[in-house]
Biotite code that builds the C-alpha atoms (Angstrom):
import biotite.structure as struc

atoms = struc.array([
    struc.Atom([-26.041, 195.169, 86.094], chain_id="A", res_id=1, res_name="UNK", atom_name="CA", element="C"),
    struc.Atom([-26.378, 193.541, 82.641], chain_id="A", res_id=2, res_name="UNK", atom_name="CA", element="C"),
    struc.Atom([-25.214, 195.245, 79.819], chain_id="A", res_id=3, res_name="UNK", atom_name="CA", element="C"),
    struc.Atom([-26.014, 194.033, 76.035], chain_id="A", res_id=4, res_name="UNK", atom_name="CA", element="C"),
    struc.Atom([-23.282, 194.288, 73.937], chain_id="A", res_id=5, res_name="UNK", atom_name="CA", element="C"),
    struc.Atom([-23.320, 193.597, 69.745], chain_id="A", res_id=6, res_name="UNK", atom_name="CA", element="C"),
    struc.Atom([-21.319, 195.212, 66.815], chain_id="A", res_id=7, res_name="UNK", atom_name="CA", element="C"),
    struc.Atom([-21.329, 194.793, 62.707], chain_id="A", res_id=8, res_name="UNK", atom_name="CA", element="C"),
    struc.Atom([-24.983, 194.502, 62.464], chain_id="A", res_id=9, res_name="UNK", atom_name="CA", element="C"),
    struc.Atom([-24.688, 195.825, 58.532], chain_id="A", res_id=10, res_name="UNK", atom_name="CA", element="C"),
    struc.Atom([-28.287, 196.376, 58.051], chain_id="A", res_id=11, res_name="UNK", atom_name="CA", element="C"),
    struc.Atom([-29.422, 192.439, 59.314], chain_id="A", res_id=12, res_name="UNK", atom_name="CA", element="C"),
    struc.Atom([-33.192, 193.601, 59.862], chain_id="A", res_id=13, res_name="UNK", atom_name="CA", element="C"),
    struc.Atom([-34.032, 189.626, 60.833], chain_id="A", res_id=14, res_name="UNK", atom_name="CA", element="C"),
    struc.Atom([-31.080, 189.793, 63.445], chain_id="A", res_id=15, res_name="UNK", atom_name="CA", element="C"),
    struc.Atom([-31.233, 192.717, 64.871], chain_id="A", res_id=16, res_name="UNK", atom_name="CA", element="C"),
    struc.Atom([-34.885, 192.548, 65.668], chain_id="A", res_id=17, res_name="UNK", atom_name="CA", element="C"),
    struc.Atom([-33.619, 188.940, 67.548], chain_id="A", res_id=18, res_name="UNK", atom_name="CA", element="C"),
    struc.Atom([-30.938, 191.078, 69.089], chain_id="A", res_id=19, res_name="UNK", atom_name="CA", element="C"),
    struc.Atom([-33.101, 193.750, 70.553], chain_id="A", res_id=20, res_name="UNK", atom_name="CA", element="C"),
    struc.Atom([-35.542, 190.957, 71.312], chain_id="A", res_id=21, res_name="UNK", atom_name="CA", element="C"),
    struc.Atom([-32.699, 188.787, 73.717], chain_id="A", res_id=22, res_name="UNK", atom_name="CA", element="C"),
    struc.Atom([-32.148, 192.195, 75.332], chain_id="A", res_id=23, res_name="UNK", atom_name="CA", element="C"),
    struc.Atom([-35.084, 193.222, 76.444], chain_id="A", res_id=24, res_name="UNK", atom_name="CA", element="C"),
    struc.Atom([-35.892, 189.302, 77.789], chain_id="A", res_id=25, res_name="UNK", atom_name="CA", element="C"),
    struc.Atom([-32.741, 189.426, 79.258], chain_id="A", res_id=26, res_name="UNK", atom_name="CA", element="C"),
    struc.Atom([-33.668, 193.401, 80.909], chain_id="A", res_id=27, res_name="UNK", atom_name="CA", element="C"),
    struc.Atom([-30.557, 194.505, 79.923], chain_id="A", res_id=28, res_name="UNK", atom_name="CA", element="C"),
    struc.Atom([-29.567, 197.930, 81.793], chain_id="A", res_id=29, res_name="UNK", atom_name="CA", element="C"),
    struc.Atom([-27.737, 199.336, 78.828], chain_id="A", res_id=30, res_name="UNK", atom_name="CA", element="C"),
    struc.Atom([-26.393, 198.289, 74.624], chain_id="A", res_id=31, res_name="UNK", atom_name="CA", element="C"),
    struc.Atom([-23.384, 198.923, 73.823], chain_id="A", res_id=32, res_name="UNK", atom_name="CA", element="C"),
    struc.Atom([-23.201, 198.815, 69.548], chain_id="A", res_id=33, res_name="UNK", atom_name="CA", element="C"),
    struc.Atom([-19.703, 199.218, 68.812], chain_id="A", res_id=34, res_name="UNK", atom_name="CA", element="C"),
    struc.Atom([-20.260, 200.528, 65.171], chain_id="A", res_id=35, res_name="UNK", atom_name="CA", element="C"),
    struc.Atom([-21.236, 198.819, 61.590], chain_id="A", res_id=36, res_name="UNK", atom_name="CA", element="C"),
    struc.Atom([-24.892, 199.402, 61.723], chain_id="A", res_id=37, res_name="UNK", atom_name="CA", element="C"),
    struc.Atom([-24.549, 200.892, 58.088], chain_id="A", res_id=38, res_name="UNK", atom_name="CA", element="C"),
    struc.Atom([-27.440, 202.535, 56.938], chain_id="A", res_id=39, res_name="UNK", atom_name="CA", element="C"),
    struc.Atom([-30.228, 204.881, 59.285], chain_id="A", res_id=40, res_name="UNK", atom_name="CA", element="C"),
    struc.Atom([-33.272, 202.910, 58.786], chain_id="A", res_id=41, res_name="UNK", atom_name="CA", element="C"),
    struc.Atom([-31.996, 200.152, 60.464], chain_id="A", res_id=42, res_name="UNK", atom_name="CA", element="C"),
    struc.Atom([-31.734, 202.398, 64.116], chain_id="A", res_id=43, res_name="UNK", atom_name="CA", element="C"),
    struc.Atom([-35.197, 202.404, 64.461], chain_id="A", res_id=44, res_name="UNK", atom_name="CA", element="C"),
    struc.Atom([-35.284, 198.299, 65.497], chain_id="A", res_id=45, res_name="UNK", atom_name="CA", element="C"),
    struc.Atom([-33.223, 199.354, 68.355], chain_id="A", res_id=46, res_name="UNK", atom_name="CA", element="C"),
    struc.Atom([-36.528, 201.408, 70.277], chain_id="A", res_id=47, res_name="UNK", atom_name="CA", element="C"),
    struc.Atom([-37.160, 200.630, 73.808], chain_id="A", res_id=48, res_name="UNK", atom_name="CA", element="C"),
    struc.Atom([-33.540, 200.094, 74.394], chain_id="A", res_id=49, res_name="UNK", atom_name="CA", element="C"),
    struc.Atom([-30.691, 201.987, 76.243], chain_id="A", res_id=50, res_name="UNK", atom_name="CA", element="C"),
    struc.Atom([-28.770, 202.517, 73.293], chain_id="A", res_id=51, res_name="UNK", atom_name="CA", element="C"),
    struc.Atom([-25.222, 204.079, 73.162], chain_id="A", res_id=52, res_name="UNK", atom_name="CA", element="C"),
    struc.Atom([-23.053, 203.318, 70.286], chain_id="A", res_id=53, res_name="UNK", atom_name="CA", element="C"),
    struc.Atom([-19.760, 204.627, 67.997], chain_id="A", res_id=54, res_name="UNK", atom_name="CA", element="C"),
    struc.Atom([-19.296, 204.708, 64.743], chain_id="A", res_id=55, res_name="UNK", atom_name="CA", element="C"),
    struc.Atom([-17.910, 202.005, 62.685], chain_id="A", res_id=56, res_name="UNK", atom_name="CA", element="C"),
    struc.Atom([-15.692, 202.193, 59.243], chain_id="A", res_id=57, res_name="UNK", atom_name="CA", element="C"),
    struc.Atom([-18.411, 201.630, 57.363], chain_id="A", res_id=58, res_name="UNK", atom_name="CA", element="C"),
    struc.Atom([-21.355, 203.932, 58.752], chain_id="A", res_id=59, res_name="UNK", atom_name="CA", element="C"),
    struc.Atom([-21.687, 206.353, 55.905], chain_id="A", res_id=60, res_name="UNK", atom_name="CA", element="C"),
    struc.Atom([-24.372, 208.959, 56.244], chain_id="A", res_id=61, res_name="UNK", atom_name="CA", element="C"),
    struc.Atom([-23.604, 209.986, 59.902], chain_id="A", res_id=62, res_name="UNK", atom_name="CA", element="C"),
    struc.Atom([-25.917, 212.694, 59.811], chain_id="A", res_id=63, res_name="UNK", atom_name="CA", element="C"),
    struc.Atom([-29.110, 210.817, 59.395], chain_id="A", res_id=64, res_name="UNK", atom_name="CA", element="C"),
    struc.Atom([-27.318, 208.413, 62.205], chain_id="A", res_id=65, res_name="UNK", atom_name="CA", element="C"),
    struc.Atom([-27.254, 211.060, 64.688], chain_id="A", res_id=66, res_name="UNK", atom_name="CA", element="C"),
    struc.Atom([-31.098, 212.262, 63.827], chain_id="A", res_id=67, res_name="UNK", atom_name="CA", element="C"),
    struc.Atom([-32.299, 208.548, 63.707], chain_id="A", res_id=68, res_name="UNK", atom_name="CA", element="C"),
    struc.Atom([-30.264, 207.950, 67.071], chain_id="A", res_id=69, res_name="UNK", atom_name="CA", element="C"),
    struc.Atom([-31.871, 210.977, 68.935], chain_id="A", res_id=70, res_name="UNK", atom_name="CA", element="C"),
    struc.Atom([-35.132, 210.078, 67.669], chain_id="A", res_id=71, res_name="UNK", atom_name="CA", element="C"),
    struc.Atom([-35.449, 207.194, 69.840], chain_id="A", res_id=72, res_name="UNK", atom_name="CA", element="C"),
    struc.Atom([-33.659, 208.891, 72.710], chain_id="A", res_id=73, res_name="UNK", atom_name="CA", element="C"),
    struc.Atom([-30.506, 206.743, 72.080], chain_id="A", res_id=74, res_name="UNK", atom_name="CA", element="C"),
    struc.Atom([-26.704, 208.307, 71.964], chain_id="A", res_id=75, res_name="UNK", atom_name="CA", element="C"),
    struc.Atom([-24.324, 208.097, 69.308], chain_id="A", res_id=76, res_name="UNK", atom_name="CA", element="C"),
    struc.Atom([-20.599, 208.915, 70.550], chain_id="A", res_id=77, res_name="UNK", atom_name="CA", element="C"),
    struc.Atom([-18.976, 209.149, 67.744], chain_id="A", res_id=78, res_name="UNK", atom_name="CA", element="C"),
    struc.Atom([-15.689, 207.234, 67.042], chain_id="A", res_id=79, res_name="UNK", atom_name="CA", element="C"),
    struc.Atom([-14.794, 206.795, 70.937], chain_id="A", res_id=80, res_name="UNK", atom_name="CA", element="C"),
    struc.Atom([-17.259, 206.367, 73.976], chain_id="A", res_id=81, res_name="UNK", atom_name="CA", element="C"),
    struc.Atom([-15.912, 205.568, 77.583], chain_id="A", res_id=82, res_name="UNK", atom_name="CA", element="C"),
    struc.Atom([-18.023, 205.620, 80.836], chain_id="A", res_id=83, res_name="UNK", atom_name="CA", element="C"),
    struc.Atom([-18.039, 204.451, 84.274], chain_id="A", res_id=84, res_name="UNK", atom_name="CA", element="C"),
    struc.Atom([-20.535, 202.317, 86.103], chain_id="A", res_id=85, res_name="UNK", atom_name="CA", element="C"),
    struc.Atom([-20.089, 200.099, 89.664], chain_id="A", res_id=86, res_name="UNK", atom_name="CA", element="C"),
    struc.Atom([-16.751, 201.122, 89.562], chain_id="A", res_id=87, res_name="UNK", atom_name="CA", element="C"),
    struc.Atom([-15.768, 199.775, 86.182], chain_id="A", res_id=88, res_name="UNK", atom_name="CA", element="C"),
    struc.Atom([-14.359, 202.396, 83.580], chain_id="A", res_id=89, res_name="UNK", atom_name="CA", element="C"),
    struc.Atom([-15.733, 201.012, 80.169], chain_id="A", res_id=90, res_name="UNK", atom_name="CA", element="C"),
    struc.Atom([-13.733, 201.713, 76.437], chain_id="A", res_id=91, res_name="UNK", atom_name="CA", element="C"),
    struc.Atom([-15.698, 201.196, 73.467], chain_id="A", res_id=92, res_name="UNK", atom_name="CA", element="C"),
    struc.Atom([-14.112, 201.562, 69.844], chain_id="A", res_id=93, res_name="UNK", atom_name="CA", element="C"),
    struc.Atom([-15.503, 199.977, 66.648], chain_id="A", res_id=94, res_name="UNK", atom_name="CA", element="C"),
    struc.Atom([-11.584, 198.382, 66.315], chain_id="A", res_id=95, res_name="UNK", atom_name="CA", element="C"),
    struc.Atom([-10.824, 199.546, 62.679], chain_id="A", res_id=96, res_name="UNK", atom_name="CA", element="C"),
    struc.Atom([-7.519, 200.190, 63.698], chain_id="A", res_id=97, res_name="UNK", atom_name="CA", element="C"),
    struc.Atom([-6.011, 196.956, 65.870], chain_id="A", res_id=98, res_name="UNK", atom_name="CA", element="C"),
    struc.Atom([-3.393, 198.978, 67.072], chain_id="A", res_id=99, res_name="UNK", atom_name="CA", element="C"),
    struc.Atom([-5.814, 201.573, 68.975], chain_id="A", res_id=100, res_name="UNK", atom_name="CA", element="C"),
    struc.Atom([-7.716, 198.664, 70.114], chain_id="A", res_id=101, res_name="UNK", atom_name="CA", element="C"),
    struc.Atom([-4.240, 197.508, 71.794], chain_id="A", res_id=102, res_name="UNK", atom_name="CA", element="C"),
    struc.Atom([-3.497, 200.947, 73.152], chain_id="A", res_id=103, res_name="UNK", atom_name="CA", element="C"),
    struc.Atom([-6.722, 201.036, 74.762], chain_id="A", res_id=104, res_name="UNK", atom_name="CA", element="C"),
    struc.Atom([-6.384, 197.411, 76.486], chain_id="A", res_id=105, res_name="UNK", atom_name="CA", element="C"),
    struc.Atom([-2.918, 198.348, 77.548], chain_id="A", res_id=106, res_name="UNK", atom_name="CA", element="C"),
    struc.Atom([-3.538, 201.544, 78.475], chain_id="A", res_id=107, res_name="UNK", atom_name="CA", element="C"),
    struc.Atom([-4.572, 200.563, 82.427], chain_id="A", res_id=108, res_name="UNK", atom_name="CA", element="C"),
    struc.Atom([-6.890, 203.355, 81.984], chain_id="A", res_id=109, res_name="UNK", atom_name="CA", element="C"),
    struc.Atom([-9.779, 201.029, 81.584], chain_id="A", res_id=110, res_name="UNK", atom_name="CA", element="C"),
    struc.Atom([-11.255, 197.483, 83.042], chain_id="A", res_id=111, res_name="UNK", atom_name="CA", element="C"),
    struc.Atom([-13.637, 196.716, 79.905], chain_id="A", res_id=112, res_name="UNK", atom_name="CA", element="C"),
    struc.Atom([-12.734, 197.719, 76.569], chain_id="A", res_id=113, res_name="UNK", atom_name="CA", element="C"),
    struc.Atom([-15.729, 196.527, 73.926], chain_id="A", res_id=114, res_name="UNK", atom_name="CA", element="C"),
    struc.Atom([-14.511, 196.741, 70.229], chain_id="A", res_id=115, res_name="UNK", atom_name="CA", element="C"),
    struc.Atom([-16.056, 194.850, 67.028], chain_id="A", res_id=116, res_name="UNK", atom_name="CA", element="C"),
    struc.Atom([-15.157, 195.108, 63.379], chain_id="A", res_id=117, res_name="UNK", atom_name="CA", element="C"),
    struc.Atom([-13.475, 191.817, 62.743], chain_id="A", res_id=118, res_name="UNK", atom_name="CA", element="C"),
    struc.Atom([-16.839, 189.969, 62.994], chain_id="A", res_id=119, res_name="UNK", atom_name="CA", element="C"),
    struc.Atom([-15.389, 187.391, 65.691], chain_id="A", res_id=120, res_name="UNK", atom_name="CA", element="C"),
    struc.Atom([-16.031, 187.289, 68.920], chain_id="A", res_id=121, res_name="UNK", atom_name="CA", element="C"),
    struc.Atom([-13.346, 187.041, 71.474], chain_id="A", res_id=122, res_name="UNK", atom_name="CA", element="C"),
    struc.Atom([-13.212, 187.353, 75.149], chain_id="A", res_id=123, res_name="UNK", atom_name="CA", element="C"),
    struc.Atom([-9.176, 187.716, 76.610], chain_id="A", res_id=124, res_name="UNK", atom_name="CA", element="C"),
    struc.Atom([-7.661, 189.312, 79.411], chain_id="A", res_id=125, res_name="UNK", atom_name="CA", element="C"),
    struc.Atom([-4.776, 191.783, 78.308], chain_id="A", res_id=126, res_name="UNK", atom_name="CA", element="C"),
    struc.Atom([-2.984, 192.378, 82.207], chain_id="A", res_id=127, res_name="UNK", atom_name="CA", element="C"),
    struc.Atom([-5.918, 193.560, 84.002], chain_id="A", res_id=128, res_name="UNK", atom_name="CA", element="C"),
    struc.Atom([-8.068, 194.620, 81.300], chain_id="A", res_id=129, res_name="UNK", atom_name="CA", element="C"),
    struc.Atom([-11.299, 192.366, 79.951], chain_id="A", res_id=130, res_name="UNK", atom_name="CA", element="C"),
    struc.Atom([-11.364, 192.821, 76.100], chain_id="A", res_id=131, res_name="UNK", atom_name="CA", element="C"),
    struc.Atom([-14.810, 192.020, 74.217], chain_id="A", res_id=132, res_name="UNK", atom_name="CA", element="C"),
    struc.Atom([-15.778, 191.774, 70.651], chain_id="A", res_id=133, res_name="UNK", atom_name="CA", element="C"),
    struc.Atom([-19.097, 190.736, 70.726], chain_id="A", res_id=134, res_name="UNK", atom_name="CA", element="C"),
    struc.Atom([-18.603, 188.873, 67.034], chain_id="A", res_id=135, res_name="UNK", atom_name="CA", element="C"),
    struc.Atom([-21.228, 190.783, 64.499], chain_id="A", res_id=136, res_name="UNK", atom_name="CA", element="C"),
    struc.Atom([-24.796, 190.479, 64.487], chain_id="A", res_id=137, res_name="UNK", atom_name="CA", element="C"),
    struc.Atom([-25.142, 190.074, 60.976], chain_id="A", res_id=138, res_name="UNK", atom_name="CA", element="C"),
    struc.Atom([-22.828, 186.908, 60.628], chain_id="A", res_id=139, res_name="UNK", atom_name="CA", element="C"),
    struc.Atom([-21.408, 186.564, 57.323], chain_id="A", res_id=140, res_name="UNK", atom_name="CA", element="C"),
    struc.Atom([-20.186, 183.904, 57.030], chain_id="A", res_id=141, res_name="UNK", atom_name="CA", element="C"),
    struc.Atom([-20.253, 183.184, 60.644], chain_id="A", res_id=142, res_name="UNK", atom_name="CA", element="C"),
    struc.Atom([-22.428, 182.441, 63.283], chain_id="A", res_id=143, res_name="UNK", atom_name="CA", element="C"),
    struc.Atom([-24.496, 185.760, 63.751], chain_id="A", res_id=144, res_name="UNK", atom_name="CA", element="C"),
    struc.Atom([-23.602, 186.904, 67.592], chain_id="A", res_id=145, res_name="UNK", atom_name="CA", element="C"),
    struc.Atom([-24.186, 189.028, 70.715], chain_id="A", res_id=146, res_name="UNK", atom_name="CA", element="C"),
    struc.Atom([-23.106, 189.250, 74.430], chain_id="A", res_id=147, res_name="UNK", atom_name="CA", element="C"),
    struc.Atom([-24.310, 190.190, 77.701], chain_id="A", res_id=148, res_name="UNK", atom_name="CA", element="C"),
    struc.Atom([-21.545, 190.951, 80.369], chain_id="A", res_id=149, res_name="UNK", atom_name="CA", element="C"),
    struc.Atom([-22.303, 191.180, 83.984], chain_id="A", res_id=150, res_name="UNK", atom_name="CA", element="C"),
    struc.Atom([-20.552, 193.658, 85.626], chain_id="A", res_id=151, res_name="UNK", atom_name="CA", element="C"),
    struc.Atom([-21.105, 192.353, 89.283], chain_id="A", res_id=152, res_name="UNK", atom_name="CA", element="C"),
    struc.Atom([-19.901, 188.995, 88.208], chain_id="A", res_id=153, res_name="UNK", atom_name="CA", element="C"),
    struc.Atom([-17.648, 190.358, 85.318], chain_id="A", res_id=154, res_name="UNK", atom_name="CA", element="C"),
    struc.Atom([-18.886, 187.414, 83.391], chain_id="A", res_id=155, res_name="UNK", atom_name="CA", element="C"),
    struc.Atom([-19.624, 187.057, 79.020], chain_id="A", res_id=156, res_name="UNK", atom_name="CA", element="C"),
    struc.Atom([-22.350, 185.254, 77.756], chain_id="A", res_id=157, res_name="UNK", atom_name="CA", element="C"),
    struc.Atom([-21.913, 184.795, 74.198], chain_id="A", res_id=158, res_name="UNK", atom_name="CA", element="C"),
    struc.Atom([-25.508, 184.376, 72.866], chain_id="A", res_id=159, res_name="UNK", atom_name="CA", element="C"),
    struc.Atom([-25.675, 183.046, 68.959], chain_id="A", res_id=160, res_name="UNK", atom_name="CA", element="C"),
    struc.Atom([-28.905, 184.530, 66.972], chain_id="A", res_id=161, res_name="UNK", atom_name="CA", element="C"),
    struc.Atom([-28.650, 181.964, 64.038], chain_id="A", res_id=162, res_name="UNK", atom_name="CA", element="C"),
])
């Protein structure tokens, strides 16, 4: 199963549309969006996806990010969202605090744990636990990024969108 995998996209129309666009050409199963998107009108780009996603430290009006969510039958968690699929329990926290982040790649509770916010992307193995920042979508000063991990192979495909 591939699952799509992007954070910090801060209201990048241009990049997100390129995100959703890799996705779907890749057939993606599932996005994970580990938080940042900013404002509503931006959730809209994501249609035709499996969407789940948390919230990030700067996702203000989480109201309207709920509604605009449900609209296009996607799922907004909240802060935390953890599930379970070919036998691999996922994590996903935006990563505002680094010290959760750690907590959760320690905890042994969890083979993936997806996190964003510092707008790098890393992949590293903390014991037995894969930890993924997908870098951010809207790039900054950096290249603009996404992933795709495959869960049969456990592999990371960093893909740049810039």
């Amino acid at each position: 199963m591939l699952i799509g995998i992007c954070s910090d996209s801060h209201d990048h129309v241009m990049h997100i549309k390129k995100a959703v666009q890799i996705f779907k050409k890749h057939k993606v199963a599932k996005v994970i969006h580990a938080g940042d998107y900013c404002s509503p009108f931006t959730i809209p780009l994501f249609t035709g996806l499996n969407l789940h996603g948390v919230l990030g430290n700067n996702d203000g009006d989480t109201i309207l990010l709920m509604k605009k969510f449900s609209e296009i039958n996607a799922e907004l968690h909240g802060g935390f969202y953890s599930f379970e699929t070919e036998n691999l329990k996922f994590a996903v926290y935006h990563g505002t605090y680094p010290e959760i982040t750690r907590s959760l790649e320690l905890s042994g509770r969890y083979n993936v744990v997806i996190s964003g916010h510092t707008h790098e992307p890393s992949l590293e193995t903390v014991d037995d636990t894969i930890s993924i920042n997908p870098g951010s979508v809207h790039g900054f000063n950096n290249d603009a990024m996404i992933a795709i991990f495959n869960t049969q192979r456990q592999s990371l495909q960093f893909i740049e969108l810039n």
